[in-house]
N, C-alpha and C positions, 0 to 999 in steps of 0.2 A: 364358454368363458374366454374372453379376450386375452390375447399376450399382454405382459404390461411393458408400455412403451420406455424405453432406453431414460428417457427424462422422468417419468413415475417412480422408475429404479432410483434414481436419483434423490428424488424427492425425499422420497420416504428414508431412503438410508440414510440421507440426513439428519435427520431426526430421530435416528433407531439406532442404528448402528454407530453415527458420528454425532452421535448428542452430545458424550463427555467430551470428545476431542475437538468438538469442531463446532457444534452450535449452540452451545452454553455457554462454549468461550465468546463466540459471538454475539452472543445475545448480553452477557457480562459487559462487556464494551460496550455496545449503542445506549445499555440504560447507566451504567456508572457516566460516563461522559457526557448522557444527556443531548446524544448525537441528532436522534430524529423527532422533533414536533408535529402534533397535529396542520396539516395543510400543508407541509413539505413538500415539495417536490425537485425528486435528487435524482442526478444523471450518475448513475455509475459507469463509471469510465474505463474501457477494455482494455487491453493492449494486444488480446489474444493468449497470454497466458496463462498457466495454472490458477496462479493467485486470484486474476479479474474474474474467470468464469466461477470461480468459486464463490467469490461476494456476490454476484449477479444472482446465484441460484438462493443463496441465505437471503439477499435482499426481498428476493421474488415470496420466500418461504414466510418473511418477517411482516412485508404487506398482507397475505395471504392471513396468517394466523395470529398476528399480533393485535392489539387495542387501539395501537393508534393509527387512525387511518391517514396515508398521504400517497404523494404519485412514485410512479417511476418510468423513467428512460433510460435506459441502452445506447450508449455509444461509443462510437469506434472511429479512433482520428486514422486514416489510413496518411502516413506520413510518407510515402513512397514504397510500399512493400512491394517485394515481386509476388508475379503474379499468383503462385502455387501460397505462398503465405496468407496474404490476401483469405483464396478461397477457401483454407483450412477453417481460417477464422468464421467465415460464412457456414460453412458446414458446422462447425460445431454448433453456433447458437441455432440453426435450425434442429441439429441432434438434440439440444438440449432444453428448445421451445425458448431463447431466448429472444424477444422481436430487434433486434438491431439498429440504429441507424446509425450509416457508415458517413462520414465527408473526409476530406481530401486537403492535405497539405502537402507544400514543400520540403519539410524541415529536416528530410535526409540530405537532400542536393544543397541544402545552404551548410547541413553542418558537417560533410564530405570535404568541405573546401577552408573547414578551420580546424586550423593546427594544436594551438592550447585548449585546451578540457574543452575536450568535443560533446564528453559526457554531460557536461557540465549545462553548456551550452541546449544541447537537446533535452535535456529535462525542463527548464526555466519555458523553453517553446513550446515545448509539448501541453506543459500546467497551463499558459496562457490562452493554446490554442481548444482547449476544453473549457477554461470556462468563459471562453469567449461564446463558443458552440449552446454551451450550457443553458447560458444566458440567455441568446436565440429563442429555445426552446422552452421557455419562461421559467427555468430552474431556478431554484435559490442555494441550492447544495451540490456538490459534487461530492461521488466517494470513490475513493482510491484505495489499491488493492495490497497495499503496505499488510505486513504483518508482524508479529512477535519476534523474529528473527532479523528481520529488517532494522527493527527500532532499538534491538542492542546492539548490534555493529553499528548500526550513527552512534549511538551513547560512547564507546569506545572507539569510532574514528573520528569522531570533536576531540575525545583529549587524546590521544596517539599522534591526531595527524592536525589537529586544530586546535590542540594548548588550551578547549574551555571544555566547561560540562554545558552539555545538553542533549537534550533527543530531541525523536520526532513527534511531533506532539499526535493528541489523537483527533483534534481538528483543532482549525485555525481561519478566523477571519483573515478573506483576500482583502489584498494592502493596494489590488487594484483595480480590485470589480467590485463593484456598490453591491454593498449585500447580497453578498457571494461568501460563502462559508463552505471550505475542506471540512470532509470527516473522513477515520480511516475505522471505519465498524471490525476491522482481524485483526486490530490491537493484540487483543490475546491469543489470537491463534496461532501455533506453530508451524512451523513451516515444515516437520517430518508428518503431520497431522495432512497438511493439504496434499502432498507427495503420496502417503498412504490412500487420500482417497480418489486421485488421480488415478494412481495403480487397480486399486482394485476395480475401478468402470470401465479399465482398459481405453483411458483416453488419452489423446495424443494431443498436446496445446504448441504453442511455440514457444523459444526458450528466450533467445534474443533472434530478433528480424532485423539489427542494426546494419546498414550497410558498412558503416565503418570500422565497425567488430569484423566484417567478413574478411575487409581487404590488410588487416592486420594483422602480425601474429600475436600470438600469447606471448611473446617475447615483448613485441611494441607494446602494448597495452596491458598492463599491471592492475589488477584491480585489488584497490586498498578493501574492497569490501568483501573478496573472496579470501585476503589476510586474515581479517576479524570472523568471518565465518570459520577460519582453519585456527585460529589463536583459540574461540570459545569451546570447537570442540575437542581441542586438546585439554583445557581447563576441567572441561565436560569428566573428562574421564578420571582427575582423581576427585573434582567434585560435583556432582551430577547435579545440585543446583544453583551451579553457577550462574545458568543463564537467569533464572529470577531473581538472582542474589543481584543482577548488571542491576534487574529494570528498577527492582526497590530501591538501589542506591538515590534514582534521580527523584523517589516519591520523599525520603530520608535525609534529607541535606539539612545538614546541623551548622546554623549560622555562627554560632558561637566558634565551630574552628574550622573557619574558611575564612583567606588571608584577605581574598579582595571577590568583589560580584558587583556586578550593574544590570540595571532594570530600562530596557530604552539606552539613553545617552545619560544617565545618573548611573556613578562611578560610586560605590562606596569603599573602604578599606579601612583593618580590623583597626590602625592604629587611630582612625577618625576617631573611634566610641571610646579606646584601650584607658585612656585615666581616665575617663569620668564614672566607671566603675567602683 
């Protein structure tokens, strides 16, 4: 009888072991949002880290054993990584039977050389330069490796640090590629969930491969989103469901007492409707 290969392990503990944790939530998300249609085909979009190879393997599992048939691609914007990053990335999807295809941008060397939200800047590039890629490859979807934890620090760093509500949503028509549609299928999934199953396969992903994170310290660069990670698990501890208490808020929004909200470029506010009551 055959060893079972490193990705088989995988596979199946997916489904066995990380079923409650991690692919029910999964699966929760693509059918509540209504992510994937018959004849889809969606680029899941790497980075090399925990989060990307984790959707890669549920996406692989969901083609695999779901009803609704559609494609998938694998890709990896290599935006200038050093060399040893690069090849980690190559190694893992081959550890993990992921088929790959890698292209090549600048967008470290351009955003090396800008001073305000550099952050800011390389994320906007990065979105672009996938579903430019995407597109190429006849996609109509890309999925991105956002999860549960991700989308309640935005909810809380829109009004902390951006004075509105909102989150990240769990997909979104591109406002610049002709039918091109975001989905984020780990909506629900947590992120001590993916960490947990990281550890236990004894896999080693990258964390940040940003050049400009390298040459900076923790002093320069202040991340408002490791605040909200540190703010929720404080909250965490005298109330442990805090963090669902965040996401329901944005599902819960009670017009009747909220002072002012706009939809687009339409402004409403509470005193418009207040006497005709």
């Amino acid at each position: 009888m055959r060893d079972v290969e490193k990705y088989e392990e995988v596979e199946n503990r997916l489904i066995t072991s990380y079923r409650k944790k991690i692919w029910s939530r999964f699966v929760k998300g693509v059918k509540e949002f209504d992510m994937i249609q018959e004849g889809d085909k969606v680029a899941v979009c790497m980075s090399g880290g925990k989060d990307s190879f984790l959707l890669a393997k549920c996406m692989q599992e969901l083609q695999k054993h779901g009803d609704i048939p559609f494609e998938l691609v694998f890709i990896v914007m290599d935006p200038g990584y050093k060399a040893e990053n690069r090849k980690l990335i190559e190694e893992n999807a081959k550890l993990l039977h992921i088929p790959i295809h890698i292209f090549e941008s600048n967008i470290f060397e351009v955003v090396t050389e800008i001073k305000d939200s550099p952050c800011y800047l390389c994320a906007r590039m990065r979105r672009g330069c996938l579903y430019g890629e995407a597109k190429k490859l006849g996609c109509n979807k890309i999925a991105l490796g956002h999860h549960f934890d991700d989308v309640i620090e935005t909810i809380l760093l829109s009004m902390l640090y951006g004075g509105e509500i909102k989150t990240m949503m769990p997909k979104l028509h591109s406002t610049n590629f002709e039918n091109m549609e975001l989905i984020r299928p780990l909506y629900y999934v947590k992120e001590e969930s993916i960490i947990a199953w990281r550890n236990y396969h004894n896999l080693k992903f990258l964390n940040c491969a940003c050049k400009f994170t390298e040459m900076a310290s923790n002093h320069e660069i202040a991340s408002k989103r490791k605040e909200m990670k540190d703010l929720i698990a404080s909250l965490r501890e005298k109330n442990p469901f805090v963090d669902n208490n965040i996401l329901k808020s944005v599902y819960n929004i009670n017009l009747n007492t909220i002072i002012g909200y706009h939809q687009g470029e339409k402004k409403s506010h509470f005193l418009d409707e207040y006497d005709k009551k």
